[in-house]
C-alpha positions in Angstrom: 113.7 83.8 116.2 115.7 87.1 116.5 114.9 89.3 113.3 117.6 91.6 114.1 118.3 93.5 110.5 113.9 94.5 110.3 114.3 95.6 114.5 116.9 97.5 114.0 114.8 99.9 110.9 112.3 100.7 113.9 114.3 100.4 117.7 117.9 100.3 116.1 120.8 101.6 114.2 119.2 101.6 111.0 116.2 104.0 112.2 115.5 105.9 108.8 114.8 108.7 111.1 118.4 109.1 112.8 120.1 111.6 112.0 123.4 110.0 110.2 120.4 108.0 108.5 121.0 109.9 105.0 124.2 109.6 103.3 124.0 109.2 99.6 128.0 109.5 98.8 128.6 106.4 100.8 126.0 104.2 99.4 126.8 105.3 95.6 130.2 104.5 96.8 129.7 101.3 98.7 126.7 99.3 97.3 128.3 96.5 95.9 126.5 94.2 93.0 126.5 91.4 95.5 124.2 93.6 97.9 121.7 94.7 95.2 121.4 91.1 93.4 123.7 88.3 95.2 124.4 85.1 93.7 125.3 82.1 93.6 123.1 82.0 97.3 121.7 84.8 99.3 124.5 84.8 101.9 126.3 87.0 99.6 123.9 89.8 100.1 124.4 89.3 104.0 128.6 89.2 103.7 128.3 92.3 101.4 126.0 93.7 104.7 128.9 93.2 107.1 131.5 94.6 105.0 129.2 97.6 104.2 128.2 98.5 107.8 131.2 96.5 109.7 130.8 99.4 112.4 127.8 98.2 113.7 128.4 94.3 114.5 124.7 94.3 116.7 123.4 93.8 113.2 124.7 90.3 113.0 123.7 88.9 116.4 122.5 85.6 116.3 119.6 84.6 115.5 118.6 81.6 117.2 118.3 79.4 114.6 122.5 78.6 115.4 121.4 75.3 117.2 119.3 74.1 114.3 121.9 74.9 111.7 124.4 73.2 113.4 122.8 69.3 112.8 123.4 67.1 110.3 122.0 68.1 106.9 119.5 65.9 104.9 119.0 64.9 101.4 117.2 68.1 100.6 119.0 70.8 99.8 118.2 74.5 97.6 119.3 77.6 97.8 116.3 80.0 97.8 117.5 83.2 95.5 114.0 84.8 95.3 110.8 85.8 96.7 108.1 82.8 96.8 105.2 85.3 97.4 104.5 88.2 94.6 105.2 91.4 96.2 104.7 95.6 94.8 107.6 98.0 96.2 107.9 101.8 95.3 110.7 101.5 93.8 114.3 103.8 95.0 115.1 107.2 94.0 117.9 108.4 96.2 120.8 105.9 97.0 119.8 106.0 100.4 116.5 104.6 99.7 118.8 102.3 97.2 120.2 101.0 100.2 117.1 100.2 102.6 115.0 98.7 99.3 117.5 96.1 98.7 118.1 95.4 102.6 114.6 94.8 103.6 114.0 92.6 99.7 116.9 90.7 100.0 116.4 90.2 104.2 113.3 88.7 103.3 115.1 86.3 101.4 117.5 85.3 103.2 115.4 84.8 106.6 113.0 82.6 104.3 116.6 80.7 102.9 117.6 80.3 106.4 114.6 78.7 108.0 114.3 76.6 104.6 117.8 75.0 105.9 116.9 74.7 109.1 113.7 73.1 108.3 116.2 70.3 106.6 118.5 69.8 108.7 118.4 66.3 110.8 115.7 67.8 114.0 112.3 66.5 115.4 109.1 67.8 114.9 108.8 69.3 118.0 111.4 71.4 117.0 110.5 72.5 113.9 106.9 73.1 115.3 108.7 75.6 117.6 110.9 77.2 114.6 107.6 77.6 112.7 105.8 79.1 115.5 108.9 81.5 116.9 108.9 82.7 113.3 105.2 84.0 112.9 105.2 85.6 116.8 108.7 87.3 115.4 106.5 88.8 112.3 103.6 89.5 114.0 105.5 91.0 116.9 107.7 93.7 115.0 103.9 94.6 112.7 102.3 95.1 116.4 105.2 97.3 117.1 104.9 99.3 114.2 101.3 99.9 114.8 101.5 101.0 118.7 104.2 103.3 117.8 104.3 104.9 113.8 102.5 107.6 115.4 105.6 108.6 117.2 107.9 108.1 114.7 109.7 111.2 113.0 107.9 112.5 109.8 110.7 112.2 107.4 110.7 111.8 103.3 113.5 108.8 104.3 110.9 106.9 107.2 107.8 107.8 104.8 109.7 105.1 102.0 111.2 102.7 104.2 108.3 101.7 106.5 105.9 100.4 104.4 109.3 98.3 102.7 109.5 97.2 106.3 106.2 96.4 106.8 105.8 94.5 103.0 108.8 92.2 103.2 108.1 91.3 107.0 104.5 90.1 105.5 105.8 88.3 103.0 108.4 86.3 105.1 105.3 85.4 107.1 103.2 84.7 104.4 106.2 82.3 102.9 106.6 80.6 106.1 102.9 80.3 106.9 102.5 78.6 103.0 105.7 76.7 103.6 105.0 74.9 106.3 100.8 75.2 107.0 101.4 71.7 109.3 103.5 73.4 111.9 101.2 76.5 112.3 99.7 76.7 116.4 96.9 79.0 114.4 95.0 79.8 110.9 97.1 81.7 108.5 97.2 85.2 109.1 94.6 87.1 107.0 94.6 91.0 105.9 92.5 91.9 108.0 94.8 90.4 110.7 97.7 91.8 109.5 96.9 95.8 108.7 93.5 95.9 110.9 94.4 94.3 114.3 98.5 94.4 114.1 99.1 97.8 112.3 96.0 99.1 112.7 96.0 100.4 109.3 93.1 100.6 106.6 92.7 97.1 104.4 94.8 97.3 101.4 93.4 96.2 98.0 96.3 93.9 97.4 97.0 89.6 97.3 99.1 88.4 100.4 98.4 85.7 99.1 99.6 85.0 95.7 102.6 82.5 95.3 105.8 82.9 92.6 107.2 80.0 90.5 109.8 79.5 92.6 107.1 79.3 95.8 106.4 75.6 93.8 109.7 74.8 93.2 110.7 75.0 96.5 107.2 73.5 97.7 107.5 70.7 95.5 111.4 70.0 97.0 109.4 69.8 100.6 107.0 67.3 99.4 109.6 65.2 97.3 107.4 66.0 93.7 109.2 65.4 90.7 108.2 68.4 88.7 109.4 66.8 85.3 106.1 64.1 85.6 109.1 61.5 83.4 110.5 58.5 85.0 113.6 59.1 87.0 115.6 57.2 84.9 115.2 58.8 82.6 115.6 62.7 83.5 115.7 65.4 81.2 119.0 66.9 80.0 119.2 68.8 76.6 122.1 66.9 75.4 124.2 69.7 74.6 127.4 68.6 72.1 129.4 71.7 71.8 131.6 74.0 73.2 130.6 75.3 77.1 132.7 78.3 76.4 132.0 79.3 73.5 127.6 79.0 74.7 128.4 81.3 77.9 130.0 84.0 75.2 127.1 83.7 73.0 124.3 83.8 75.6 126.3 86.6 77.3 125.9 88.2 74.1 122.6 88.1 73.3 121.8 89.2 76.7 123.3 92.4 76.3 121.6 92.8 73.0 118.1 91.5 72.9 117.7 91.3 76.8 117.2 87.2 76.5 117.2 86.6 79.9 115.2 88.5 82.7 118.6 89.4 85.0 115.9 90.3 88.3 115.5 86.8 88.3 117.5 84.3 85.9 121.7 84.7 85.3 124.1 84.1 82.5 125.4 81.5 84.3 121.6 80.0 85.3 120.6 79.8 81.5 124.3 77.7 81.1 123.9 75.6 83.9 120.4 74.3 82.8 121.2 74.0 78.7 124.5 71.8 80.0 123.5 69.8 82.6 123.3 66.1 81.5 120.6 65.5 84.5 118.4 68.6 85.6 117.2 67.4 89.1 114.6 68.8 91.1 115.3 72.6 92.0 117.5 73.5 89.0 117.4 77.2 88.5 114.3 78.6 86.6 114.6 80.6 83.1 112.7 83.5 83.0 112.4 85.7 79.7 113.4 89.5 79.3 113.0 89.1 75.2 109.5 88.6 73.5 108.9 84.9 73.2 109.1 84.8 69.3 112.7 85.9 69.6 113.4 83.0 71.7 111.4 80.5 69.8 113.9 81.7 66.5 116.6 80.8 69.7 115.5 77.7 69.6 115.3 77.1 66.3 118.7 78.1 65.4 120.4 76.3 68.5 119.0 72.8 68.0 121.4 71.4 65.9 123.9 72.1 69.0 121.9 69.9 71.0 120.3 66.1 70.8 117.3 67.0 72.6 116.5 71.0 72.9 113.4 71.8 71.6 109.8 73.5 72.2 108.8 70.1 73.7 111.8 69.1 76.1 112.0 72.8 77.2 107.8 72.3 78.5 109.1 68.9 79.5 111.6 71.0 81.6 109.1 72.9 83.6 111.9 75.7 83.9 111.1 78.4 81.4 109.1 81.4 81.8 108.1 83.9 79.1 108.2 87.5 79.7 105.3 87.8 81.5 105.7 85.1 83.7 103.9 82.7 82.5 105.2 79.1 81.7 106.4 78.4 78.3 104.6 75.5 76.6 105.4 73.5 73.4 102.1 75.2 71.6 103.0 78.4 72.6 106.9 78.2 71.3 105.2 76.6 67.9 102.8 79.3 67.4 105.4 82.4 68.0 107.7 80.6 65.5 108.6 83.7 63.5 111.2 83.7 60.6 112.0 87.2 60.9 111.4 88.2 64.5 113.1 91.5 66.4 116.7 91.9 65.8 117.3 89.4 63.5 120.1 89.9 62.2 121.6 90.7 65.5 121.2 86.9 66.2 121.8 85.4 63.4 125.5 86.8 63.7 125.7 86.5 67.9 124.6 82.6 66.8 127.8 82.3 64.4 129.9 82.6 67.1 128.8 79.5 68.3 
């Protein structure tokens, strides 16, 4: 598998090193909101790309994966939005460094969504054996790469950021791949030592490679055909929502902006609608995750309830979809015990609530 967009940061045109590298003005003119945080799938981020740097068309050579994409689809189908293995990145100061920090995140993404579809699609095992195995040489070869040659590359502010982006989001597509699909590996996982010591011949980090996001379980559990909601499947969850659709979007859009209800790096407006609506949540449905303290929520709830047959602190755990602010999955105890007549910015959603 060609990884064109992460070869092209160290042998092509998007060498942070280069001297047309640098241009601030046409990134804070030309980063779109579809680049930075696509949606409703992670192709957006790539046609955003194209229109972005449509003078440089290498970028979007194939990737080898055409032949694969082309079969007949199966019944599984997701779209991967996020990362399924926890990573740390220095965070962007110039819009240049803007620019390479979402390319290299959202890359990541996308290669993991692609191979995911692949993966699906109606092929033998032989053949996914090979996509498997074409994907972790690809990794390790680009990390080998980097290690023979980051002594020769150009000490620049610009290469010194966007290297190590390179080198964390190629890991974690390996390491999602590897955790993905462990059957179709020729060799053991790839270890740290592996990785930084052998390939890039770099000192150990004191970091996880390791560690897995919810979403890494969602999409896990899709592979292996688990029912996350552990209820019979005729009877799956829906919170039996009896109003106006509407008028819920305007009022979730509205606490949003006021309260930060949802988490926006990894949950939408239109997520948090989908799921409250839907009169069958299947497996896959879009996780919730929290930007607002979890006692503001459970007052949410409270005050929502009679707009629904079924939402409450026990059908939302039943859900397996909603995260707290720290991450963590939001159980019916939890909700219960944060139950808080007057929590943060009361009043603020006692009116945004009317509305409703």
């Amino acid at each position: 598998m060609e990884l064109t967009i992460f070869k092209s940061i160290v042998y092509g045109e998007l060498k942070p090193w280069a001297s047309n590298a640098i241009n601030d003005k046409f990134y804070r003119q030309n980063l779109s909101t579809n680049f930075i945080k696509p949606t409703p799938t992670i192709n957006e981020y790539y046609k955003a790309l194209k229109e972005l740097h449509k003078d440089k068309p290498n970028l979007f050579k194939e990737d080898g994966l055409e032949i694969y994409m082309a079969q007949t689809n199966t019944d599984i189908s997701h779209e991967i939005l996020h990362p399924l293995v926890e990573v740390t990145l220095a965070e962007p100061i110039t819009t240049t460094q803007k620019f390479y920090h979402f390319l290299l995140f959202n890359e990541a993404t996308r290669l993991t969504d692609r191979v995911f579809k692949s993966m699906n699609k109606e092929i033998d095992e032989i053949q996914k054996k090979e996509i498997i195995q074409n994907v972790v040489k690809s990794c390790k070869d680009i990390l080998f790469c980097i290690g023979t040659d980051q002594e020769d590359f150009p000490k620049t502010e610009l290469t010194a950021y966007v290297i190590p982006q390179l080198i964390t989001n190629v890991i974690r597509f390996l390491k999602e791949t590897e955790k993905l699909y462990p059957q179709y590996l020729a060799d053991i996982p790839s270890t740290k030592n592996e990785l930084f010591g052998e390939l890039l011949k770099q000192p150990i980090p004191e970091i996880n490679i390791e560690k897995t996001t919810p979403e890494f379980q969602t999409v896990y559990n899709i592979l292996l055909g688990i029912d996350d909601f552990k209820i019979p499947k005729n009877t799956r969850l829906s919170f039996g929502f009896n109003g106006n659709t509407i008028k819920l979007k305007s009022v979730i859009q509205a606490l949003n902006r006021n309260i930060e209800l949802l988490n926006e790096d990894h949950t939408s407006v239109d997520n948090l609608v989908s799921v409250l609506t839907s009169r069958d949540l299947k497996i896959g449905a879009a996780q919730i995750h929290l930007g607002c303290e979890t006692t503001q929520f459970s007052y949410i709830i409270s005050k929502l309830e009679h707009y629904f047959s079924n939402f409450n602190p026990t059908s939302i755990e039943q859900s397996n979809l909603f995260y707290s602010k720290k991450g963590t999955p939001l159980k019916r105890n939890n909700l219960y015990k944060n139950n808080n007549k007057f929590p943060k910015e009361q009043d603020n959603i006692d009116e945004i609530i009317k509305q409703l």
